[in-house]
N, CA, C and O atoms as a GROMACS GRO file, in nm:
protein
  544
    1UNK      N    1  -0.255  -2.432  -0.131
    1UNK     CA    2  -0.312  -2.539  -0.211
    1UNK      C    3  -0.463  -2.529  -0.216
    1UNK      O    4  -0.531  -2.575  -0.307
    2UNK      N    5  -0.513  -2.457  -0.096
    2UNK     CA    6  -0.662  -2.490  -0.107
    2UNK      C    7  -0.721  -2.378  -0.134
    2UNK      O    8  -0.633  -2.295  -0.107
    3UNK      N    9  -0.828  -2.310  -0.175
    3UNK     CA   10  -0.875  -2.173  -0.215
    3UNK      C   11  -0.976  -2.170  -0.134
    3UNK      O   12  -1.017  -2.262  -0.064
    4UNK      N   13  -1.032  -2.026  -0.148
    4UNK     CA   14  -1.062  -1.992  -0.051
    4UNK      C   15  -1.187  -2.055  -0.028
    4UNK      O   16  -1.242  -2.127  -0.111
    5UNK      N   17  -1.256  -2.014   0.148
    5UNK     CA   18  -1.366  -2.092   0.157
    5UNK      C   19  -1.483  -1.995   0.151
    5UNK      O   20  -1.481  -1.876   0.182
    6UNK      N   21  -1.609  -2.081   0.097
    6UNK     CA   22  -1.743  -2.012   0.046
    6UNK      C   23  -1.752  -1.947   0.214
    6UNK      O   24  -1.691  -1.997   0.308
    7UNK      N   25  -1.855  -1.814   0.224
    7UNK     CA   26  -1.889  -1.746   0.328
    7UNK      C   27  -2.009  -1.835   0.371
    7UNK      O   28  -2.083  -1.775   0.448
    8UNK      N   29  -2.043  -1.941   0.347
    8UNK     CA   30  -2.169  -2.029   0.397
    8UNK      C   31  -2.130  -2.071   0.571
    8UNK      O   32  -2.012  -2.095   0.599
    9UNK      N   33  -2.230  -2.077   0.674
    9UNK     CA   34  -2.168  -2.064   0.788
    9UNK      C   35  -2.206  -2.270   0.831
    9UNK      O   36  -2.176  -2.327   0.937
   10UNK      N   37  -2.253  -2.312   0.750
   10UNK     CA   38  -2.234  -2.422   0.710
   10UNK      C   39  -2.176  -2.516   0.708
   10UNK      O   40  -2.247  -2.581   0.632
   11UNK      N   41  -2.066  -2.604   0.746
   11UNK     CA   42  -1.961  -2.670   0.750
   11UNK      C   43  -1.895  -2.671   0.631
   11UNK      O   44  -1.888  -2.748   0.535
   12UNK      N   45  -1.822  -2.510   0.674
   12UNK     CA   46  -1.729  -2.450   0.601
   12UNK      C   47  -1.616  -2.510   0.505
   12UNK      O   48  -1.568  -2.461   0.403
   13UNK      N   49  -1.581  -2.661   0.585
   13UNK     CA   50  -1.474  -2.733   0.536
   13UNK      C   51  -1.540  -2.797   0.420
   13UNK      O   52  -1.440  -2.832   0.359
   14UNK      N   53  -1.614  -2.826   0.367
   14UNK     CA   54  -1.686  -2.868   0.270
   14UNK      C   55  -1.670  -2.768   0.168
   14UNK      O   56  -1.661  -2.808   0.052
   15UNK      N   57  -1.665  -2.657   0.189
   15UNK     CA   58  -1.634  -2.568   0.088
   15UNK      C   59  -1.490  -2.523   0.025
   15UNK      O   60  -1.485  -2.439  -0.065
   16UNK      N   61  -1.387  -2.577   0.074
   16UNK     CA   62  -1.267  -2.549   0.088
   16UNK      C   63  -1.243  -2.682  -0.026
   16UNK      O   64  -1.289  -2.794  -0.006
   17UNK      N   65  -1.134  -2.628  -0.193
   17UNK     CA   66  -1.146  -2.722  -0.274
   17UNK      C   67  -0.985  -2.670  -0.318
   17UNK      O   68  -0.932  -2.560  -0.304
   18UNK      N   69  -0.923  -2.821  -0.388
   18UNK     CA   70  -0.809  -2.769  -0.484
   18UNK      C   71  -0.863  -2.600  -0.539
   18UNK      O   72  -0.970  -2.538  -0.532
   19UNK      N   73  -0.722  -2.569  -0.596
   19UNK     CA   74  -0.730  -2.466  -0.672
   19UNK      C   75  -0.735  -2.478  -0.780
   19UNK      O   76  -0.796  -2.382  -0.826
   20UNK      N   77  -0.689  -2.580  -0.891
   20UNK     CA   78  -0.690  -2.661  -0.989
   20UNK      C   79  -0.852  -2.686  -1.007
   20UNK      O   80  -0.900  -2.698  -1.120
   21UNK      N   81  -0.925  -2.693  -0.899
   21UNK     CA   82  -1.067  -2.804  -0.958
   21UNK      C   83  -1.172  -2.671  -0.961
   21UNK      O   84  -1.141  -2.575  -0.890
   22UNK      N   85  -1.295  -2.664  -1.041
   22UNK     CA   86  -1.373  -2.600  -1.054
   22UNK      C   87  -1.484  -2.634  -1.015
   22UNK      O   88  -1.524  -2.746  -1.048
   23UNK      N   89  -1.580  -2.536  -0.919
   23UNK     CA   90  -1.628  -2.568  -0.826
   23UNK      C   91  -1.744  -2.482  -0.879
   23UNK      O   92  -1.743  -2.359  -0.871
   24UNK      N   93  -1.870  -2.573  -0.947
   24UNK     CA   94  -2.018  -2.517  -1.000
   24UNK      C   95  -2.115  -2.495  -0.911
   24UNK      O   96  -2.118  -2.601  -0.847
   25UNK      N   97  -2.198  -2.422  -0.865
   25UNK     CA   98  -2.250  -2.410  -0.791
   25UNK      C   99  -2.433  -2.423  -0.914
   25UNK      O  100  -2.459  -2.380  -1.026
   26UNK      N  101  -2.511  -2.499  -0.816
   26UNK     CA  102  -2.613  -2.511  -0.897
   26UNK      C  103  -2.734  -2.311  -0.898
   26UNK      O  104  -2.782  -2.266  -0.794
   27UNK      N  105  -2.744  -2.260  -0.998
   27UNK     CA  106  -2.776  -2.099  -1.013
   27UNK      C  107  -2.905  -2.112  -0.917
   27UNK      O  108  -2.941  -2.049  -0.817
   28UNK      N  109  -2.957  -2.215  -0.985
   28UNK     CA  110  -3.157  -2.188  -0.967
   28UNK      C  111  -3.202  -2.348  -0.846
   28UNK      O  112  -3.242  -2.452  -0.898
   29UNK      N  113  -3.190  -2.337  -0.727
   29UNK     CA  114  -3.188  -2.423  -0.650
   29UNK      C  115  -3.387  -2.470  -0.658
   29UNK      O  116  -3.445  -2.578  -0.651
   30UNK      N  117  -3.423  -2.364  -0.672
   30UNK     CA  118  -3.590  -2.354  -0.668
   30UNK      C  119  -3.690  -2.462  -0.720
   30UNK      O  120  -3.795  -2.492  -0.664
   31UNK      N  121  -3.635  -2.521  -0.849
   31UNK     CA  122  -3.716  -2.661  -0.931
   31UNK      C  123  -3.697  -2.749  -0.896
   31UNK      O  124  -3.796  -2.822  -0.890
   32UNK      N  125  -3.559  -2.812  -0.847
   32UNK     CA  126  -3.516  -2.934  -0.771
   32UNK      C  127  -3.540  -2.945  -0.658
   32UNK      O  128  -3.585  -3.051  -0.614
   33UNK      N  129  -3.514  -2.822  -0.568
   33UNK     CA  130  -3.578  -2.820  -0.408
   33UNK      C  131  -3.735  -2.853  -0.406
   33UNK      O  132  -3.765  -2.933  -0.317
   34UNK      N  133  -3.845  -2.806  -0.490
   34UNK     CA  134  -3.951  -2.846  -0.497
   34UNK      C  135  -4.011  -3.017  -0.524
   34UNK      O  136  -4.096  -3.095  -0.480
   35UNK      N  137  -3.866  -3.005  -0.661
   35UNK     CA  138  -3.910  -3.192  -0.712
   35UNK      C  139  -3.859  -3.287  -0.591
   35UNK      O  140  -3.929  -3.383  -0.559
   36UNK      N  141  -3.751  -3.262  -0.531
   36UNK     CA  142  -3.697  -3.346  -0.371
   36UNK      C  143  -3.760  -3.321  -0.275
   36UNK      O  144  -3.717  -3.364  -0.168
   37UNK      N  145  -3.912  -3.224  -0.277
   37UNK     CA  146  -3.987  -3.171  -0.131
   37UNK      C  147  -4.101  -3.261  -0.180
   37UNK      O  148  -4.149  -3.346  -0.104
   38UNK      N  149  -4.136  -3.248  -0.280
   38UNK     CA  150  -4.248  -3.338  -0.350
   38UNK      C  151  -4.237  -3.490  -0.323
   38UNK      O  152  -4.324  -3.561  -0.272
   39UNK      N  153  -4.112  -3.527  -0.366
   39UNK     CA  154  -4.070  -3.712  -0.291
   39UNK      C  155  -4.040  -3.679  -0.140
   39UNK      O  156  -3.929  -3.728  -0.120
   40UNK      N  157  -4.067  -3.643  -0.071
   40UNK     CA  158  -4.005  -3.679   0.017
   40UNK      C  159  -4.106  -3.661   0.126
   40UNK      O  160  -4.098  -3.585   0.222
   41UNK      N  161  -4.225  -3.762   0.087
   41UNK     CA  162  -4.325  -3.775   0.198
   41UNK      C  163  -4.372  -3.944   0.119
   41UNK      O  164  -4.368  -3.967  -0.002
   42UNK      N  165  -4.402  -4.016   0.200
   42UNK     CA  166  -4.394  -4.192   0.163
   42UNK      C  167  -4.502  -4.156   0.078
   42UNK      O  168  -4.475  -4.149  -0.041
   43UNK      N  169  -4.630  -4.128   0.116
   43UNK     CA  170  -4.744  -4.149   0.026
   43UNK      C  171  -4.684  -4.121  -0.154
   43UNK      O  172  -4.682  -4.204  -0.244
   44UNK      N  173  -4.642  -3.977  -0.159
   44UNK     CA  174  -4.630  -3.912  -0.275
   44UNK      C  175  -4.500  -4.026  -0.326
   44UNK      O  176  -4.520  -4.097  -0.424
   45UNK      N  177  -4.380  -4.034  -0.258
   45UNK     CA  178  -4.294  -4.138  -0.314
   45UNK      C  179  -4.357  -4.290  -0.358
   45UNK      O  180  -4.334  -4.315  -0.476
   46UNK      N  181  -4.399  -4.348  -0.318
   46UNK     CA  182  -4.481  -4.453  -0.328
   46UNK      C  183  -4.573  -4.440  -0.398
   46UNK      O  184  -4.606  -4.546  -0.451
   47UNK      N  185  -4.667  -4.306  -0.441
   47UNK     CA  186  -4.713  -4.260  -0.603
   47UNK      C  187  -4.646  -4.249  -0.716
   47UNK      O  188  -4.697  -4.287  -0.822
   48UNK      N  189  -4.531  -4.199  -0.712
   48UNK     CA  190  -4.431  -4.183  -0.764
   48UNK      C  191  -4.387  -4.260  -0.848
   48UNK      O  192  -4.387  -4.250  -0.970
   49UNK      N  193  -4.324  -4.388  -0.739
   49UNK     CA  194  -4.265  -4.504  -0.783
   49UNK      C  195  -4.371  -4.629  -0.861
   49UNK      O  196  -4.326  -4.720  -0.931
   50UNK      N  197  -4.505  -4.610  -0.832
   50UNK     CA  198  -4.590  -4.696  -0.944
   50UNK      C  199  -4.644  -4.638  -1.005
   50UNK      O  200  -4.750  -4.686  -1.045
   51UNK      N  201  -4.605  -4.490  -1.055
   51UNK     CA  202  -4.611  -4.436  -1.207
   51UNK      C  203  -4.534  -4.439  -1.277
   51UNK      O  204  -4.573  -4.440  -1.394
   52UNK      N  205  -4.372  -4.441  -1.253
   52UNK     CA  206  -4.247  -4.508  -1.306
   52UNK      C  207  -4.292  -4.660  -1.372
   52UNK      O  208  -4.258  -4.699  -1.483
   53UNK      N  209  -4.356  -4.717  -1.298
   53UNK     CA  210  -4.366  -4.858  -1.287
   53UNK      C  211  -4.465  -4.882  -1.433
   53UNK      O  212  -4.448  -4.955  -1.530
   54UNK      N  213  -4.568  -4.793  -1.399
   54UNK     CA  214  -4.627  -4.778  -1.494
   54UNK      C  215  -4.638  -4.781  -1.611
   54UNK      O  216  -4.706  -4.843  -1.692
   55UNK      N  217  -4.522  -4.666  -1.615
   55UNK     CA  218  -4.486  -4.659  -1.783
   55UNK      C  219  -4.520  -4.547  -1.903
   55UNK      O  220  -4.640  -4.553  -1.877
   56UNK      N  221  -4.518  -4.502  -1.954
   56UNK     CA  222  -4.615  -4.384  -2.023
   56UNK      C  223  -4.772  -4.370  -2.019
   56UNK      O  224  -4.829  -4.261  -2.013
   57UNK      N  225  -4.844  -4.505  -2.025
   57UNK     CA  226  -5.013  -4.510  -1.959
   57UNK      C  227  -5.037  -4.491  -1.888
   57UNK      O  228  -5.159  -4.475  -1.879
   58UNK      N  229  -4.928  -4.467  -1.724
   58UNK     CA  230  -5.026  -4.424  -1.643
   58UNK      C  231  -5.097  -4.483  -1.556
   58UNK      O  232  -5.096  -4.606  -1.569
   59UNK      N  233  -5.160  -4.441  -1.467
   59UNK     CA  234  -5.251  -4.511  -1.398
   59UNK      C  235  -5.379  -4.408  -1.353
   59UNK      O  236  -5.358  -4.291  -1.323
   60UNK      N  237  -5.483  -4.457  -1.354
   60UNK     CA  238  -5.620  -4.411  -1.285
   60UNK      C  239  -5.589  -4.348  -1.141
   60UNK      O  240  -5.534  -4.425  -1.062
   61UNK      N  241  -5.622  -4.199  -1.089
   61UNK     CA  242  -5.638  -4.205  -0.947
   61UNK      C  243  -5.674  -4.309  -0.827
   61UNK      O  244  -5.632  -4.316  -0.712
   62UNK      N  245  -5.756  -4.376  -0.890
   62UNK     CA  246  -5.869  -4.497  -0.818
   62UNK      C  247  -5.785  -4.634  -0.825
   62UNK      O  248  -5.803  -4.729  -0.750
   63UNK      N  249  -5.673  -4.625  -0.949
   63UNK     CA  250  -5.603  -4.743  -0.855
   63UNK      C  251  -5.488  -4.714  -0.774
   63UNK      O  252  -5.451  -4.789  -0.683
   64UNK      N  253  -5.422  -4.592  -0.809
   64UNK     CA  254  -5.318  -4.542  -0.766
   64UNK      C  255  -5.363  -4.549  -0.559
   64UNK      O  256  -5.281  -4.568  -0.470
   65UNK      N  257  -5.524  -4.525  -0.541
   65UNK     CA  258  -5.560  -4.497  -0.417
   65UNK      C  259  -5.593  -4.638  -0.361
   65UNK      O  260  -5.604  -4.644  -0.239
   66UNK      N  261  -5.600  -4.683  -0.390
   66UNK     CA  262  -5.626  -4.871  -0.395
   66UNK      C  263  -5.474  -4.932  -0.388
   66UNK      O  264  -5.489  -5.025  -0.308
   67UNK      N  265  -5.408  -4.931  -0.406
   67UNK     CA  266  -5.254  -4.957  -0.441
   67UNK      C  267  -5.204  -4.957  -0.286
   67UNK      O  268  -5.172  -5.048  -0.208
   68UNK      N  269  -5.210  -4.824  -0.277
   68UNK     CA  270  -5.184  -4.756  -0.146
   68UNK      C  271  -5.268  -4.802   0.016
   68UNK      O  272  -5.226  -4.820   0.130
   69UNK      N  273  -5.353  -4.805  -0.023
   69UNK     CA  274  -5.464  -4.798   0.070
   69UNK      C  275  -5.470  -4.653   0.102
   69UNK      O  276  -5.457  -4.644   0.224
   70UNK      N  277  -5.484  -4.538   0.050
   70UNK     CA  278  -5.543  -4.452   0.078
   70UNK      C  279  -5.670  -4.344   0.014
   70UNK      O  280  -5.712  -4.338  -0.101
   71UNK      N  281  -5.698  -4.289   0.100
   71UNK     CA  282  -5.868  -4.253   0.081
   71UNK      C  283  -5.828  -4.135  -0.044
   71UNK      O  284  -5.722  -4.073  -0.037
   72UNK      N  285  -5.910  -4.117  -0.141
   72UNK     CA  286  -5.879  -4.108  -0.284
   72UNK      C  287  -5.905  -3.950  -0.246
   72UNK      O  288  -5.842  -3.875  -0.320
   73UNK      N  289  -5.964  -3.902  -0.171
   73UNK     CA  290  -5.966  -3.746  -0.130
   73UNK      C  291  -5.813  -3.709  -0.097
   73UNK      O  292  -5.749  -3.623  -0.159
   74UNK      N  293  -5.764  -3.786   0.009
   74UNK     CA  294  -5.603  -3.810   0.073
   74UNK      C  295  -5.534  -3.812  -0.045
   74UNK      O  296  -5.435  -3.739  -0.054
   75UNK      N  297  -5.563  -3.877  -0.132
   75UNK     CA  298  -5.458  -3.919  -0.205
   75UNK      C  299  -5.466  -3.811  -0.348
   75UNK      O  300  -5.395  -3.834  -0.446
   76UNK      N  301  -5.551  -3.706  -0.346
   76UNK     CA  302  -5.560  -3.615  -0.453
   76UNK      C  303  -5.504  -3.493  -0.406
   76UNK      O  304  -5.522  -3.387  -0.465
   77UNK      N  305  -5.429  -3.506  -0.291
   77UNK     CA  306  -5.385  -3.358  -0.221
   77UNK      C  307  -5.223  -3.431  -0.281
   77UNK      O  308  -5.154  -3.361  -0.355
   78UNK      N  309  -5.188  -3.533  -0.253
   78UNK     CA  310  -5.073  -3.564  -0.273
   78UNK      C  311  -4.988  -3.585  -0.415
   78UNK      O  312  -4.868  -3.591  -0.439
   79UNK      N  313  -5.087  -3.594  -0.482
   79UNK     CA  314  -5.132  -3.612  -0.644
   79UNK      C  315  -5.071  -3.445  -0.699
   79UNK      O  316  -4.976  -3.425  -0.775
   80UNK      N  317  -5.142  -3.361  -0.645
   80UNK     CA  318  -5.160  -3.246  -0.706
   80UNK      C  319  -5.008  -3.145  -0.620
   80UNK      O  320  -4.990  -3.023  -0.627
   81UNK      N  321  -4.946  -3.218  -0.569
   81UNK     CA  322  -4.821  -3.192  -0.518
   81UNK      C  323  -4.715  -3.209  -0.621
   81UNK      O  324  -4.636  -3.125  -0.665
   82UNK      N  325  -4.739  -3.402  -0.666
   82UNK     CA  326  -4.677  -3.426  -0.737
   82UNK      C  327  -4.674  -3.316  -0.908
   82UNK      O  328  -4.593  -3.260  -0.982
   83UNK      N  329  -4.820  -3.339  -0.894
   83UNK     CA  330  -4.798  -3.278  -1.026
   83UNK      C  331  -4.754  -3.092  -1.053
   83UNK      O  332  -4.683  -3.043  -1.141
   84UNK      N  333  -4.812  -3.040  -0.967
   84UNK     CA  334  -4.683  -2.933  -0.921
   84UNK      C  335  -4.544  -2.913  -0.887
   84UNK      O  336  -4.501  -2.802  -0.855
   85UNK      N  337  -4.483  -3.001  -0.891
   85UNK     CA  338  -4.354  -3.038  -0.911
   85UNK      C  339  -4.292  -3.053  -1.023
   85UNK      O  340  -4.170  -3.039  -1.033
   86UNK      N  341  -4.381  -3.088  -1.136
   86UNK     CA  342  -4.340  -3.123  -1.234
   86UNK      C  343  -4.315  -3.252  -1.282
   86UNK      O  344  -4.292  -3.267  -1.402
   87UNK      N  345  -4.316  -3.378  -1.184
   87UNK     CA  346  -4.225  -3.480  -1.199
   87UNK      C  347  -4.357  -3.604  -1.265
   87UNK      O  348  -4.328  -3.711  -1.318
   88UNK      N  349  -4.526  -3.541  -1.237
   88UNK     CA  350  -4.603  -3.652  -1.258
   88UNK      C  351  -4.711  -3.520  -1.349
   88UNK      O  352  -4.723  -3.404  -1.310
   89UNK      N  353  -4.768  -3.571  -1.454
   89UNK     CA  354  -4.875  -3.477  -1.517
   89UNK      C  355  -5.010  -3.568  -1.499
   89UNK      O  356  -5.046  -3.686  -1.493
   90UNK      N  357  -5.057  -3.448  -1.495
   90UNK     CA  358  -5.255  -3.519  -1.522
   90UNK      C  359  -5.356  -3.522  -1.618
   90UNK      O  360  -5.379  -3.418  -1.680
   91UNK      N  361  -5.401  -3.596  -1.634
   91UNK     CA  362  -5.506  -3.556  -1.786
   91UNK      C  363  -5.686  -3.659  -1.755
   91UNK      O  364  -5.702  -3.772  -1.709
   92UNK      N  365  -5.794  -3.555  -1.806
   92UNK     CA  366  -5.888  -3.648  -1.781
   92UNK      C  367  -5.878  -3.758  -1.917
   92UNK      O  368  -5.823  -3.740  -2.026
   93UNK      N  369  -5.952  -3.874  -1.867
   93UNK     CA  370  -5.977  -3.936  -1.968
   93UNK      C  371  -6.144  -3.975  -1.914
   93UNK      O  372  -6.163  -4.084  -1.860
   94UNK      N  373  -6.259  -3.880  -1.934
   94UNK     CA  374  -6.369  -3.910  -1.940
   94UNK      C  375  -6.398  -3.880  -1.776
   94UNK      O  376  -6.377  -3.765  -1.738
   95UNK      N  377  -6.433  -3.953  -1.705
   95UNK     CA  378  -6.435  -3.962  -1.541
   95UNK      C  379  -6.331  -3.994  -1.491
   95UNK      O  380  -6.319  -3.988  -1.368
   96UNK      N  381  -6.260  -4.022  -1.548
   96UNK     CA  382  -6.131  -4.060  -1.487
   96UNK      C  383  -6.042  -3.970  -1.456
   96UNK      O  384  -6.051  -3.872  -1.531
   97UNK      N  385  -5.945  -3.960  -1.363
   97UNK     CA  386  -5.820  -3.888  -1.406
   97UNK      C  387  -5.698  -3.996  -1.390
   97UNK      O  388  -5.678  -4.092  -1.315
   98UNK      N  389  -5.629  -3.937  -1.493
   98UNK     CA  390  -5.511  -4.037  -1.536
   98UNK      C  391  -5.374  -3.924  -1.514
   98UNK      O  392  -5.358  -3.808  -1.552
   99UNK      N  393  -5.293  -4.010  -1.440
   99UNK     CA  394  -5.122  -3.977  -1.326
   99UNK      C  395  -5.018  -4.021  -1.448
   99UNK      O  396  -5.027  -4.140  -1.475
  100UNK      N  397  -4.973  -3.985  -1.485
  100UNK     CA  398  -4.811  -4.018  -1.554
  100UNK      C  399  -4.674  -3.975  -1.531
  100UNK      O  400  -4.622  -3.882  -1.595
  101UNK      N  401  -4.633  -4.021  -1.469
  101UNK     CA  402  -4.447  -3.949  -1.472
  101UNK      C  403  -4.407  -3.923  -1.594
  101UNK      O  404  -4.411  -3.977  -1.704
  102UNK      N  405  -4.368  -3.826  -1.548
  102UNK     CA  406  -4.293  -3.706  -1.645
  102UNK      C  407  -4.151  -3.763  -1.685
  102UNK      O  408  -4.049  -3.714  -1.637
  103UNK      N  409  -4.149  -3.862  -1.770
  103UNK     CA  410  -3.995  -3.911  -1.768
  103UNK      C  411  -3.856  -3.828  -1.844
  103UNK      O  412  -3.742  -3.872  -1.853
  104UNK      N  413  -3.907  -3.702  -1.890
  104UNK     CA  414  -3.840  -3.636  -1.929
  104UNK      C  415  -3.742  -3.507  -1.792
  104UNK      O  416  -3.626  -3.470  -1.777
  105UNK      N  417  -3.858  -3.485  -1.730
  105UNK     CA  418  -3.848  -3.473  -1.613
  105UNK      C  419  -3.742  -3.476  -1.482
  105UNK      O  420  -3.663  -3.406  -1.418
  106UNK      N  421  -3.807  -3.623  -1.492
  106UNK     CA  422  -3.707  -3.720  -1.345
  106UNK      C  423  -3.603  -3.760  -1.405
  106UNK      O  424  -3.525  -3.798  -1.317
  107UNK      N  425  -3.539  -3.779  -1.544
  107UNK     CA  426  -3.422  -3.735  -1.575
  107UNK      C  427  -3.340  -3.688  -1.563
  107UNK      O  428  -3.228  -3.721  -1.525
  108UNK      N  429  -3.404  -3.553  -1.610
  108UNK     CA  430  -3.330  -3.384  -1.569
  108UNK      C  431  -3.290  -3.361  -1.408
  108UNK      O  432  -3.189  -3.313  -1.358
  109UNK      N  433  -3.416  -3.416  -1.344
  109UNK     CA  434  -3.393  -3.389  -1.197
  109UNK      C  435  -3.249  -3.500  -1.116
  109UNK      O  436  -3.173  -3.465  -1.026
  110UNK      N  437  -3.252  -3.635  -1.190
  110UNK     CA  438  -3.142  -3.743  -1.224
  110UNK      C  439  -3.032  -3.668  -1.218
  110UNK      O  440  -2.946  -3.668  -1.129
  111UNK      N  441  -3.038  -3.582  -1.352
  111UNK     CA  442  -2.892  -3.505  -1.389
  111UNK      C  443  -2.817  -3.435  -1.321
  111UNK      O  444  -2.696  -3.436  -1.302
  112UNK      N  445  -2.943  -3.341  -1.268
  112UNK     CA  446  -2.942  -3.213  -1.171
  112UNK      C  447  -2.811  -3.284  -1.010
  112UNK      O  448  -2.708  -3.251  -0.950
  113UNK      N  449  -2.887  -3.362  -1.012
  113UNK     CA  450  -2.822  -3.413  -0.886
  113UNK      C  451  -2.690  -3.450  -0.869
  113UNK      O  452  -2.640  -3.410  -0.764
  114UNK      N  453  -2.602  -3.533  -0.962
  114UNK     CA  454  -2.463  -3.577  -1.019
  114UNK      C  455  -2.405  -3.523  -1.143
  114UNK      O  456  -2.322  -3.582  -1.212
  115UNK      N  457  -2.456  -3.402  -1.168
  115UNK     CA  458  -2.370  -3.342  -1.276
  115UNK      C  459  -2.313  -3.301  -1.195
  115UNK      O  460  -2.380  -3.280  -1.094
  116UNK      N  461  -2.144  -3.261  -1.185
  116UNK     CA  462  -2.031  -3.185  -1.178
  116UNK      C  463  -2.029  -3.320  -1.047
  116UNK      O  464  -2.039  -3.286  -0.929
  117UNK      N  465  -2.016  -3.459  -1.082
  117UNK     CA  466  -1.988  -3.513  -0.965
  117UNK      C  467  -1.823  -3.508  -0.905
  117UNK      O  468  -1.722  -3.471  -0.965
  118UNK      N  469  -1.831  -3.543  -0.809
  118UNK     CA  470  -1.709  -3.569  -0.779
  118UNK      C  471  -1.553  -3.504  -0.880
  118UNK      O  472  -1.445  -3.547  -0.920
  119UNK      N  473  -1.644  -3.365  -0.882
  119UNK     CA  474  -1.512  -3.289  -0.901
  119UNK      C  475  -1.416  -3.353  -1.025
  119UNK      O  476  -1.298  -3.336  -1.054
  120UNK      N  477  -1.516  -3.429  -1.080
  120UNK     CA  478  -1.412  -3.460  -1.262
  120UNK      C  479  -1.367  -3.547  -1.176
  120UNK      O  480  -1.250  -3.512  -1.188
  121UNK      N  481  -1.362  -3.641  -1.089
  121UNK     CA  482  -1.320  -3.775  -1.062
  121UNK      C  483  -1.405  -3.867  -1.085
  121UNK      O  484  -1.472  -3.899  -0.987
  122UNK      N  485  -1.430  -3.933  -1.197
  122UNK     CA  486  -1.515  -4.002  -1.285
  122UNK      C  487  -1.469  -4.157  -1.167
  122UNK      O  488  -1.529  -4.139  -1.061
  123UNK      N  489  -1.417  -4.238  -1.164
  123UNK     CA  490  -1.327  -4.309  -1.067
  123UNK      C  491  -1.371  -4.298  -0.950
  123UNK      O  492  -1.329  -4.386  -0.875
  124UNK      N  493  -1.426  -4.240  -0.913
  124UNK     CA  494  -1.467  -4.177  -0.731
  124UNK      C  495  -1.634  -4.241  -0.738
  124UNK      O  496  -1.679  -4.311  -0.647
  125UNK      N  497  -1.699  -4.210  -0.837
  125UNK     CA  498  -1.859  -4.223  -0.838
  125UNK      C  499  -1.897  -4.321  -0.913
  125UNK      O  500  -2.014  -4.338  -0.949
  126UNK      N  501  -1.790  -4.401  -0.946
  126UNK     CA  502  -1.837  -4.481  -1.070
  126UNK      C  503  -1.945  -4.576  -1.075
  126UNK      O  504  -1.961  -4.649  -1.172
  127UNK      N  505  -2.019  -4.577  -0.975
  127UNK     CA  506  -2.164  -4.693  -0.982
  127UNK      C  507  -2.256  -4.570  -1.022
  127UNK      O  508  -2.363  -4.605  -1.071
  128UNK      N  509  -2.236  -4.433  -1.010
  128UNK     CA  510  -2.334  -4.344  -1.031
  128UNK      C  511  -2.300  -4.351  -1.146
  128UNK      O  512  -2.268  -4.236  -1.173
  129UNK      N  513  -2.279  -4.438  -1.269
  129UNK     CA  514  -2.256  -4.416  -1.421
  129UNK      C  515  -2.345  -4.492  -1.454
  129UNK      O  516  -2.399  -4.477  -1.563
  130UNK      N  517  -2.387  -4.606  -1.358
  130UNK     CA  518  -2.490  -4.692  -1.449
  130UNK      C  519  -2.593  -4.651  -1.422
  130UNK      O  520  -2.681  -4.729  -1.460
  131UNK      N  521  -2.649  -4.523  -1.351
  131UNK     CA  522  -2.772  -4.460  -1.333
  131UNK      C  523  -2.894  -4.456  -1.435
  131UNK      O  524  -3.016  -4.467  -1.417
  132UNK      N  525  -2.791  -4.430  -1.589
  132UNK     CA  526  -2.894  -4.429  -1.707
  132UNK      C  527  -2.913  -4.526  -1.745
  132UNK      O  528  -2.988  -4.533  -1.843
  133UNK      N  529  -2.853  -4.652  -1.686
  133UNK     CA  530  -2.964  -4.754  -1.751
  133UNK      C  531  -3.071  -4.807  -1.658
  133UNK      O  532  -3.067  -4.865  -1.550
  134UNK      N  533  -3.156  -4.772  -1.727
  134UNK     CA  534  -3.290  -4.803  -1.645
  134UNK      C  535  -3.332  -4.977  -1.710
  134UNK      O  536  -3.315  -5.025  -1.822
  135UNK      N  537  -3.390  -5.033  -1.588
  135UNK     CA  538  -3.414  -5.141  -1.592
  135UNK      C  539  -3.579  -5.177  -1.661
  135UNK      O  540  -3.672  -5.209  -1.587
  136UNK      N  541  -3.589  -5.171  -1.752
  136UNK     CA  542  -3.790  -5.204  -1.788
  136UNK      C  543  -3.814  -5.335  -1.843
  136UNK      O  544  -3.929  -5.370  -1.870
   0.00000   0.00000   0.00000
């Protein structure tokens, strides 16, 4: 009944699936591992989340570092993480620099994560369906 298991030394049983179900493996792990290494330090998440908040305008470095309470030098290492990730872009506007999430982006990265969920058991994940509606 069960096919065979991936050579990952991994907790093997996790890999072990019907024979019936088709089992995708994501090709290019490299863009998402970066966009989930990028959140996953509070400062940069907490940048993150009040550029979402934001909206397509954006916010100034200088409030984004004010927001936070952190020192705007600190907070341009974390900035330039984000925006190497892909998930936040930068643009001057005069002296300023202006932060925007990439909402095309954190979508994709959205997708990336629960496509092929639960093995075509739509029924199994079903609160992960109201994911796309975003609340604004």
């Amino acid at each position: 009944m069960a096919a065979a298991a991936s050579s990952s030394p991994f907790f093997p049983e996790l890999y072990i699936y019907p024979a019936a179900t088709t089992f995708v493996r994501m090709t290019d792990l490299a863009p998402t591992l970066k966009q989930l290494s990028a959140l996953g330090q509070e400062t940069r998440l907490l940048a993150f989340r009040a550029l979402m908040e934001a909206g397509p305008e954006g916010l100034q470095a200088g409030a984004i570092a004010r927001e936070l309470d952190v020192a705007p030098n600190k907070l341009s290492g974390h900035m330039n993480i984000l925006v190497s990730s892909g998930l936040v872009s930068v643009a001057r506007d005069g002296r300023h620099m202006i932060y925007r999430a990439e909402f095309e982006n954190v979508s994709e990265l959205l997708s990336v994560l629960v496509e092929n969920c639960c093995r075509g058991r739509p029924e199994v994940c079903g609160s992960l369906s109201n994911i796309s509606v975003v609340k604004c």
